[in-house]
C-alpha positions, 0 to 999 in steps of 0.5 A: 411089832412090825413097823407099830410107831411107838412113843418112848419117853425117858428113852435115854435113861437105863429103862428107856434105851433097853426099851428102845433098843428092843423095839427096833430089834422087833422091827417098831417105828420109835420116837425116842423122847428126851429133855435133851437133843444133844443126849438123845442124839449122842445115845441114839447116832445109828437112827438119828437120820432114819426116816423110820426112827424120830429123836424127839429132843427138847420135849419137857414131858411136864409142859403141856404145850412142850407134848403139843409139839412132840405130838406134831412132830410125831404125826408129821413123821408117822401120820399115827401113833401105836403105842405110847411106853412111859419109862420116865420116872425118879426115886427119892426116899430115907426120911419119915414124912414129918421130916422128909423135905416137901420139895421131894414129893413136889420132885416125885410127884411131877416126875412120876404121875404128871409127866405120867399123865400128860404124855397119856393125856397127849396120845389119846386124842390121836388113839382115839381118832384111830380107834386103836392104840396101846398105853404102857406106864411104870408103876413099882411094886412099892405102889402096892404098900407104904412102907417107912421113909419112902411114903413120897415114892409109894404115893406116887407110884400108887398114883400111877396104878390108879391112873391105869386102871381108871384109863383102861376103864375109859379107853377098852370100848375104844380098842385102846389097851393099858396097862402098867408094869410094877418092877422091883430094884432095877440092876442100874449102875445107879442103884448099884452105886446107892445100895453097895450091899445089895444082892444084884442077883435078884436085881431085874435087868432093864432088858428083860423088863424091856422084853416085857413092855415089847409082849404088852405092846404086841398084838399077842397082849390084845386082851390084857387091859387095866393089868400090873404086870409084877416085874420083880427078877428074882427079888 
């Protein structure tokens, strides 16, 4: 992991700090990508002057021109990009499909797959270029079956899976690695907020998941490609 530039996106959420944060433990180049420059900046104090470290602020991850600028920034710092580790994502559900509000697969669908998408869409070319690089996406256990009142969320996140593996399909014979990681209930104090009940215990820790996403973008994961990696803790 030595000095490998890494796109992190979501990197001031749960998922993405503990990313970050073990990545520049493993010795990476990170660019922490957020909505927000003053958020991104307020969670990561310690690197935002380090010229090994980018705060990419401000990037709409569903906005194709917005990833156009990240992608300038990034090869302006770098000069390459080694992996691109896609922690964005949203959870919405309760309500059975015909009573469920449109505006929540719209919200699901962007935030999961299209972001999902473009951030894939906007490293590739320089992947390519480089005849190497590694693609990590979160999917969900929930992506492998549809379940009641959560059709939206599981649709989505099946669209991810689907994603990876037809990336990897097209990417393997270019020395370009994808893969996804399927975890079940993350241990967030939003979730523990939102299920009071649950049992925390088979919960997954977001650093241990981060533990994960660091050996699928090592060197020591090179032949793994079109994998979903099961994440679930104890659940």
């Amino acid at each position: 992991m030595k000095n490998k530039v890494t796109i992190i996106t979501g990197a001031v959420g749960n998922l993405g700090n503990a990313t970050a944060r073990r990545f520049q433990q493993a010795g990476a180049k990170t660019v922490l990508v957020d909505r927000s420059p003053e958020r991104v900046r307020q969670m990561f104090p310690d690197v935002a002057d380090s010229k090994d470290h980018l705060l990419a602020g401000g990037i709409d991850l569903s906005n194709p021109e917005s990833l156009v600028q990240l992608m300038e920034q990034v090869l302006k710092q770098f000069g390459r990009v080694d992996a691109l580790v896609n922690t964005v994502r949203g959870y919405r559900g309760g309500k059975p499909v015909h009573e469920a509000d449109l505006a929540d697969w719209d919200f699901l669908f962007n935030v999961n797959v299209r972001t999902t998408l473009l951030c894939c869409r906007a490293a590739i070319p320089q992947m390519l270029k480089q005849q190497r690089g590694t693609i990590i996406n979160v999917a969900s256990r929930d992506g492998l079956n549809g379940s009641a009142g959560y059709a939206a969320y599981s649709a989505s996140k099946s669209a991810v899976l689907r994603l990876t593996e037809s990336l990897a399909a097209e990417l393997k014979t270019s020395n370009i690695n994808v893969n996804c990681i399927m975890p079940g209930t993350i241990d967030t104090p939003q979730n523990r907020v939102a299920i009071p009940n649950g049992d925390y215990s088979k919960w997954v820790e977001p650093a241990a998941i981060a533990d994960v996403l660091l050996f699928l973008v090592s060197d020591a994961s090179r032949a793994i490609n079109g994998a979903a990696i099961p994440v679930y803790g104890k659940g």
